[in-house]
C-alpha positions in Angstrom: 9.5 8.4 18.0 11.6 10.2 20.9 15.5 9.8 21.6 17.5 11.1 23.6 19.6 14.4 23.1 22.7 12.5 21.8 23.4 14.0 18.2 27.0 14.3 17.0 25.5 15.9 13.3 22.9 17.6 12.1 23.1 19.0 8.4 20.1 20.1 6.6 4.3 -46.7 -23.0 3.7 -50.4 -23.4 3.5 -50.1 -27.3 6.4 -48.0 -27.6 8.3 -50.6 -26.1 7.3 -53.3 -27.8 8.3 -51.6 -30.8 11.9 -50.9 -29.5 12.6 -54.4 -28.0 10.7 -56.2 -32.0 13.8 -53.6 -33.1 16.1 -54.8 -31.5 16.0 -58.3 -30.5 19.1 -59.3 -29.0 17.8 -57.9 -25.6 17.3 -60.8 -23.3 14.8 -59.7 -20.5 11.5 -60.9 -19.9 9.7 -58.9 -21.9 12.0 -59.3 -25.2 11.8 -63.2 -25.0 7.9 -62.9 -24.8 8.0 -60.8 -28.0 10.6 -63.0 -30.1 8.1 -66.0 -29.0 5.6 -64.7 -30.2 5.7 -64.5 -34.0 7.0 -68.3 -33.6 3.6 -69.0 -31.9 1.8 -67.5 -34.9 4.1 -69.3 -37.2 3.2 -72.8 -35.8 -0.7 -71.8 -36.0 -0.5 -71.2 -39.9 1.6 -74.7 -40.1 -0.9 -76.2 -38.1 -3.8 -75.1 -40.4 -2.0 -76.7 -43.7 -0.3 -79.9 -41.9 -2.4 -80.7 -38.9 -3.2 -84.1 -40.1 0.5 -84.6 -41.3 2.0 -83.4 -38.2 0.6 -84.9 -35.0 3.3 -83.7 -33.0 2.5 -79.6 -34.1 -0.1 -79.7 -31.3 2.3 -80.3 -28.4 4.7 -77.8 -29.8 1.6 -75.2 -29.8 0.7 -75.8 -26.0 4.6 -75.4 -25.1 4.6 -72.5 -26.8 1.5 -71.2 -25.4 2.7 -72.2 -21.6 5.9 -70.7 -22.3 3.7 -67.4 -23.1 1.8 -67.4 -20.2 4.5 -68.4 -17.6 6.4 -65.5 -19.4 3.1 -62.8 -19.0 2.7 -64.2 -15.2 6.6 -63.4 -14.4 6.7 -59.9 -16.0 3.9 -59.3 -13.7 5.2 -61.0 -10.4 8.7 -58.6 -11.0 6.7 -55.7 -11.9 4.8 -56.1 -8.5 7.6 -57.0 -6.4 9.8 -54.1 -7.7 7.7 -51.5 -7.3 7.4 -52.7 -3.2 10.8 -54.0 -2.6 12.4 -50.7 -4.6 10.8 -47.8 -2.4 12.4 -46.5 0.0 10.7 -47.6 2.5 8.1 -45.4 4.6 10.3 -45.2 8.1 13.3 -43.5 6.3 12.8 -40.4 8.4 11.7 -41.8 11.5 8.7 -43.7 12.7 5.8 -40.8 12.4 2.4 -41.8 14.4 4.3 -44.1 16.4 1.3 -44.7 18.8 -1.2 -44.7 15.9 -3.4 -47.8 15.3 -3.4 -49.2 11.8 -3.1 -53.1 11.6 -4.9 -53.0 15.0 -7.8 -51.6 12.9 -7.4 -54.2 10.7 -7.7 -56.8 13.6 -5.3 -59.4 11.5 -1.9 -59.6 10.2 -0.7 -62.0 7.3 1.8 -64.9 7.1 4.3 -64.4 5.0 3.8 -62.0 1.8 0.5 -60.5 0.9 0.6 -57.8 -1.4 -3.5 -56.8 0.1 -2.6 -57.0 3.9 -2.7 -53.1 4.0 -4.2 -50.0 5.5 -4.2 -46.5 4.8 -1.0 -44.7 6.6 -0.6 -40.4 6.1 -1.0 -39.9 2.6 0.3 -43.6 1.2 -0.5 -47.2 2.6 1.6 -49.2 5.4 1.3 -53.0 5.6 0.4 -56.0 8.1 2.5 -59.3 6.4 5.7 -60.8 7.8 7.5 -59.5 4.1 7.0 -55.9 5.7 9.3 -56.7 8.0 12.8 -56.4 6.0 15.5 -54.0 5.6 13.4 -51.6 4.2 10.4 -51.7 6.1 7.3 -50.1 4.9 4.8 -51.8 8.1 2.7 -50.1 9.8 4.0 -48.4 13.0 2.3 -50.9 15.4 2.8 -54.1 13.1 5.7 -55.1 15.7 3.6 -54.4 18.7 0.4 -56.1 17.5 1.6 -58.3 15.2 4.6 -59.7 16.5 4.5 -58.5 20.4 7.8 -56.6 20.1 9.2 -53.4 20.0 10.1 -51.3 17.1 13.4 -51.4 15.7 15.5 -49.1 17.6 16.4 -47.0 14.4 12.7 -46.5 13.9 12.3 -45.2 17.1 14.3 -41.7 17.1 12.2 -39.0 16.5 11.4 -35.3 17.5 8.9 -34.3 20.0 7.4 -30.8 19.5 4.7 -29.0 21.4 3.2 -33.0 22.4 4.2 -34.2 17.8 6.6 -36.7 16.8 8.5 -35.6 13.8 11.3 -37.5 11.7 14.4 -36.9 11.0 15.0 -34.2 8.4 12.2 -32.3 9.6 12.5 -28.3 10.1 11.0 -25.6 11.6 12.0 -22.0 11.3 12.5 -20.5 15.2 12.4 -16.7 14.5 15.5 -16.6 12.9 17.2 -19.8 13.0 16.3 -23.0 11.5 15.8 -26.1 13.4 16.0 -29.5 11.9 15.1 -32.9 13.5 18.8 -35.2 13.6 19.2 -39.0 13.4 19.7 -38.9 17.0 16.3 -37.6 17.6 17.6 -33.8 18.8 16.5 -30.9 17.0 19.3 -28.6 16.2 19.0 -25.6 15.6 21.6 -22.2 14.0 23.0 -20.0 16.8 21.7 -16.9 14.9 21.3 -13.7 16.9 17.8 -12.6 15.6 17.1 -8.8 15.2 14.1 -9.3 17.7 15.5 -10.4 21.1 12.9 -11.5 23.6 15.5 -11.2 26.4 16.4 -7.7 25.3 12.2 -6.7 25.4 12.0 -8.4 28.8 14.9 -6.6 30.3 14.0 -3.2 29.1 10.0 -3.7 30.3 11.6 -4.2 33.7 14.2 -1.5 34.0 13.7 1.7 34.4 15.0 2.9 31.3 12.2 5.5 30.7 10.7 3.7 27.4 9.2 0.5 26.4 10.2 -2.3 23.8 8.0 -4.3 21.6 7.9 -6.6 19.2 7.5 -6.0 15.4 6.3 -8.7 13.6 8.0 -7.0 10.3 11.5 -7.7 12.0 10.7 -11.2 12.7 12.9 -14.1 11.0 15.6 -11.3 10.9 19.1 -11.7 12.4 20.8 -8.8 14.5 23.2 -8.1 10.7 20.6 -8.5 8.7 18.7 -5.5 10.8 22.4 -3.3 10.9 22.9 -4.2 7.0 19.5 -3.5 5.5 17.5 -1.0 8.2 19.8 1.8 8.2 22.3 3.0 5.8 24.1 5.7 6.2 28.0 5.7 6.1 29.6 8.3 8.4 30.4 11.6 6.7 34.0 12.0 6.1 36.3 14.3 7.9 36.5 16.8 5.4 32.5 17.3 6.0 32.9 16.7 9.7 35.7 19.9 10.2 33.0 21.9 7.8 32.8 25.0 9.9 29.5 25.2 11.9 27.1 27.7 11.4 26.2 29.9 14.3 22.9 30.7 14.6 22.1 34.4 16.3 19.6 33.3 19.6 18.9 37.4 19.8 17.9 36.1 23.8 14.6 34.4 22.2 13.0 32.0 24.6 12.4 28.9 23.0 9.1 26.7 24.0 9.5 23.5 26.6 7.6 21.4 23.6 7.9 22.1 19.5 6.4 20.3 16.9 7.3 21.7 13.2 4.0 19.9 12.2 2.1 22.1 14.3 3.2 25.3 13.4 3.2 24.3 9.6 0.5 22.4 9.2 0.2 20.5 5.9 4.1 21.3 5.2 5.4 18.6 7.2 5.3 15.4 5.2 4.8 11.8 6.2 7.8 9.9 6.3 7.7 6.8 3.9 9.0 2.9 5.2 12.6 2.3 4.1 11.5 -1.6 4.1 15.0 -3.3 4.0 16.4 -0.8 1.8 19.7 0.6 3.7 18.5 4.0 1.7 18.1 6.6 5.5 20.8 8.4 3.5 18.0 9.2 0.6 14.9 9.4 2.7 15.6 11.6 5.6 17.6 14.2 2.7 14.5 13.7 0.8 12.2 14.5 3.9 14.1 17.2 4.7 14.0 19.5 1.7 10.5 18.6 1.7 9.7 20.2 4.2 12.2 22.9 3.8 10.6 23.6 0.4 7.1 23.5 1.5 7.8 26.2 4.6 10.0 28.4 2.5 7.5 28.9 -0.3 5.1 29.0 2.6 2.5 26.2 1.3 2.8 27.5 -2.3 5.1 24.1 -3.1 4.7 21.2 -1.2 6.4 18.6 -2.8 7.0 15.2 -1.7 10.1 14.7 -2.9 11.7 11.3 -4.4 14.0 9.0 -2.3 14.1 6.7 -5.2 15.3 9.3 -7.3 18.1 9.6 -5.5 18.8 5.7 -4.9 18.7 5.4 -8.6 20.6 8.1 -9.9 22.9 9.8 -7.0 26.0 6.9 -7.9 28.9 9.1 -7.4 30.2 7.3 -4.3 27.0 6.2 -3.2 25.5 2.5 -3.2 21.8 3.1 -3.1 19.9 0.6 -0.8 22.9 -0.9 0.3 24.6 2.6 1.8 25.1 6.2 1.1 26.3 9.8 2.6 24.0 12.6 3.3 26.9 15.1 1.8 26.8 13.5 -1.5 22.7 13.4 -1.7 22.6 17.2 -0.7 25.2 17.9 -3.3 23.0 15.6 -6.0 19.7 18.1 -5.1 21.5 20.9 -5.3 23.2 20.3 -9.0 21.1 17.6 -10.4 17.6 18.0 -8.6 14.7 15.7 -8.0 11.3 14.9 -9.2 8.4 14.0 -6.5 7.8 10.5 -4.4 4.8 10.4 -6.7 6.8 10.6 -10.5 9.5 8.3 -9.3 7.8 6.4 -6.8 10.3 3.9 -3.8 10.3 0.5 -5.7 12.2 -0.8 -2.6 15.1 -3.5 -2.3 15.0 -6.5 -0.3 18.6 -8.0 -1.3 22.1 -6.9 -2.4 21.6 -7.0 -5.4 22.0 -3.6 -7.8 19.8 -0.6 -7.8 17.2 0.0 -10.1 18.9 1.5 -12.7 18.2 5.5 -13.0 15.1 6.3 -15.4 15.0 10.5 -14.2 17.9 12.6 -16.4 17.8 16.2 -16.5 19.1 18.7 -18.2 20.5 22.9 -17.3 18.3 25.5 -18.7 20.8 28.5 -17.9 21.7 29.8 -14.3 21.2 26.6 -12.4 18.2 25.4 -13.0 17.4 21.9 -14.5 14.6 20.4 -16.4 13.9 16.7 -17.0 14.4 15.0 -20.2 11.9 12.4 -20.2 8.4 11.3 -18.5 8.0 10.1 -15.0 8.4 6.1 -14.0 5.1 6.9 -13.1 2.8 6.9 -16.2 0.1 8.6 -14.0 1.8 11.0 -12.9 1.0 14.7 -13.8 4.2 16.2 -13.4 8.2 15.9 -14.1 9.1 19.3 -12.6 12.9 19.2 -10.9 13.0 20.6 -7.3 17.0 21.6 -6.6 18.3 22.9 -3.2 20.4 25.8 -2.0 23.4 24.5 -0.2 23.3 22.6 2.6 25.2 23.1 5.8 26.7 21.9 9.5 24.7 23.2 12.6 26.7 23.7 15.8 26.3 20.9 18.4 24.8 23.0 21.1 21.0 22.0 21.6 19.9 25.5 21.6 20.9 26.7 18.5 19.3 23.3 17.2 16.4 24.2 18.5 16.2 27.7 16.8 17.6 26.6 13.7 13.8 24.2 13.5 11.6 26.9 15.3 13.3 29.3 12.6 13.5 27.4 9.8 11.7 23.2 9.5 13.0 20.2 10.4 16.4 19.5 10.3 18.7 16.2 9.3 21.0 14.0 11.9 22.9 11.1 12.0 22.7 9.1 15.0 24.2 5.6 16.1 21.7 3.0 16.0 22.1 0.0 18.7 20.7 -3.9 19.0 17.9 -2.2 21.5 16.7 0.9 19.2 15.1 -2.0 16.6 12.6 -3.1 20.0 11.2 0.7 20.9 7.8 1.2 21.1 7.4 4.5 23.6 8.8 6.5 26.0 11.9 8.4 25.5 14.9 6.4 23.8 18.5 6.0 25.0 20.5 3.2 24.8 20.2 0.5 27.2 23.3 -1.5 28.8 21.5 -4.5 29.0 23.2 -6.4 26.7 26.4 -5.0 27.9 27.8 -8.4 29.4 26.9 -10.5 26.4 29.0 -11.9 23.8 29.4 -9.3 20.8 27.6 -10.6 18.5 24.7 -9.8 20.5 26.1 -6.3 20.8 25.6 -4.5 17.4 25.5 -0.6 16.3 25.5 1.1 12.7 24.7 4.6 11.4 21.5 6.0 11.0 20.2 9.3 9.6 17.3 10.5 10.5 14.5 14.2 9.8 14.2 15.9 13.5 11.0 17.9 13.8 10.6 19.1 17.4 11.7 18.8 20.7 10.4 18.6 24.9 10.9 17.6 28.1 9.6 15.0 30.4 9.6 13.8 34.3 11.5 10.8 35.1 10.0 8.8 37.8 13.1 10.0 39.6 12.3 13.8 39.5 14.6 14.7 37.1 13.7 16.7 34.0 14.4 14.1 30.9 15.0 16.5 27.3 14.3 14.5 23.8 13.7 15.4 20.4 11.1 14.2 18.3 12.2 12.3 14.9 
């Protein structure tokens, strides 16, 4: 990525039931006077067998009694059927879906009255063709008025969502980049005023200007909102004054003529490390330290060492004023290197943070082994790794804000560390030389974001603007 000079820093049941109701027989439903009349039917057949021909009258008291059982089984059976219709809640609760579909159409007839059979298959359930559909909570199918009874649907049916040419009911959602839509009684959709991280408006205006670089759209940044991309994307709280008033270190030019284009990669090849994805871990306070005195390392022992060193290690254990993925100061992750020291990306490997939740606690303690130096006290996180070694730093310090000596300091010495201030448009670039666009400029604020962001500068050049004139950037 390229950006523009601007740098203010850089620092290096059924039976059950029966049982229950024989237990307790002072229930009165249905079911419990079918069971108490019961044993008095089997009662009347043993007196029947021993006084049949003393007791004429025993037969008519058996047929009552078996009538009496039947009507009983036949009403259970009638209120189990019309409860389980007449208590649902109805299939058009959320709106009439398939409103133009043809169910009792497909049927060709429609039933008088009720008629438990009169259906057809509707979604994933059944919808019905009989007058008895049509009550207060209707489950007919959606063109029973129209074909059956040459009307209209109920108004209240009627309001639904339309969506790309679908009908969906109320209650529905869909998720629109960052907001989330859902389908209202009223048959809107309505949908959060979210301002999402990727803006198509600010992608379309910056592909039109002529701002010198192009946006894009990262699908990893989708769903996002603009604070979510401030709060968990960067991460790196502004040094305090005391660091800021540090006095800057000179660095003697001796008239050397620097190149138009540098690369630290290419004059130290194999020393300059990959950088790793922060994710949505506001840890750029850990990673570009970490990058830094990787590279640092790796040049100064000049390929003898080439760690990659462990941002994790310091998100986990640096805690002294720092808040690992949610926030931390360069100053204080230098000063951890130097007096505590790190192990390597590939003992303590980034576990990464998606929340606000705590950081992983620390699992790399060291301890001093005389003049300095540290050693570690226990095995890596990483069971496969080979080695615990501790890498410490010497001191770090602030570079003057003039470009040149910048640009020594990295043809001299590696890459070097700055903090920048990130803006709602730096989240879209994809090429060209970055700077800050005012397109957003007349929008509301919330639209108009900016935190602080630290980042590893390797190199520098130049470029010609469409305009003629000579553009400078550095390379990060």
């Amino acid at each position: 990525m390229q950006n523009s000079w601007a740098f203010p820093f850089c620092i290096v049941g059924v039976t059950r039931a029966c049982l229950i109701h024989k237990e307790d027989p002072g229930k009165t439903s249905t079911s419990a006077q079918f069971l108490l009349i019961s044993p008095l039917l089997s009662l009347d057949l043993a007196n029947i067998q021993e006084n049949q021909q003393h007791c004429p009258r025993m037969k008519f008291i058996l047929l009552a009694s078996t009538f009496l059982v039947l009507g009983a089984i036949n009403d259970v059976t009638a209120q189990r059927s019309r409860t389980k219709r007449e208590l649902a809640p109805g299939l058009h609760s959320l709106g009439l879906r398939d409103a133009g579909g043809s169910y009792c159409q497909q049927r060709a007839s429609c039933c008088p009255g009720r008629d438990d059979a009169c259906t057809v298959p509707y979604l994933d359930t059944i919808c019905y063709c009989d007058l008895f559909c049509n009550r207060t909570v209707s489950d007919c199918c959606p063109d029973f008025w129209g074909y059956c009874l040459g009307i209209n649907p109920p108004t209240n049916l009627q309001k639904v969502c339309t969506k790309h040419g679908n009908n969906y009911p109320n209650g529905a959602t869909y998720q629109d980049n960052c907001n989330r839509c859902t389908c209202t009684s009223d048959g809107n959709w309505h949908c959060e005023q979210n301002t999402c991280l990727v803006n198509p408006r600010i992608i379309d205006a910056v592909n039109r200007g002529s701002y010198g670089w192009k946006a894009g759209n990262y699908s990893q940044f989708w769903g996002m909102t603009l604070d979510e991309g401030i709060q968990y994307r960067l991460g790196t709280v502004k040094p305090p004054s005391s660091v800021m008033n540090m006095n800057e270190l000179h660095v003697n030019m001796n008239n050397d003529a620097l190149p138009t284009y540098f690369n630290a990669a290419g004059k130290w090849p194999g020393m300059i490390h990959e950088p790793l994805d922060q994710g949505n871990c506001a840890g750029s306070w850990a990673f570009s330290t970490a990058a830094v005195a990787s590279d640092r390392l790796s040049i100064q022992s000049m390929g003898h060492m080439t760690p990659a060193l462990s941002p994790q290690n310091l998100l986990s254990c640096d805690t002294k004023n720092q808040h690992g993925c949610r926030g931390g100061r360069v100053d204080g992750a230098w000063w951890y290197l130097r007096r505590r020291g790190i192990v390597t990306e590939d003992c303590y490997p980034f576990v990464g943070q998606n929340t606000n939740g705590p950081s992983a606690p620390c699992m790399m303690h060291s301890r001093s082994t005389g003049r300095g130096k540290r050693q570690a006290t226990n095995n890596c996180p990483n069971p496969y790794a080979s080695s615990n070694e501790i890498y410490q730093s010497t001191p770090a310090y602030r570079l003057s804000s003039s470009e040149k000596e910048i640009m020594k300091e990295i043809f001299d010495n590696g890459p070097v560390q700055a903090i920048m201030e990130v803006h709602e448009d730096f989240f879209l670039y994809k090429s060209g030389i970055y700077r800050h666009t005012p397109v957003m400029a007349g929008e509301h604020e919330r639209y108009r974001r900016h935190g602080t962001h630290s980042v590893r500068v390797i190199g520098w050049g130049e470029d010609i603007a469409p305009s003629g004139n000579v553009q400078k950037y550095w390379v990060i």
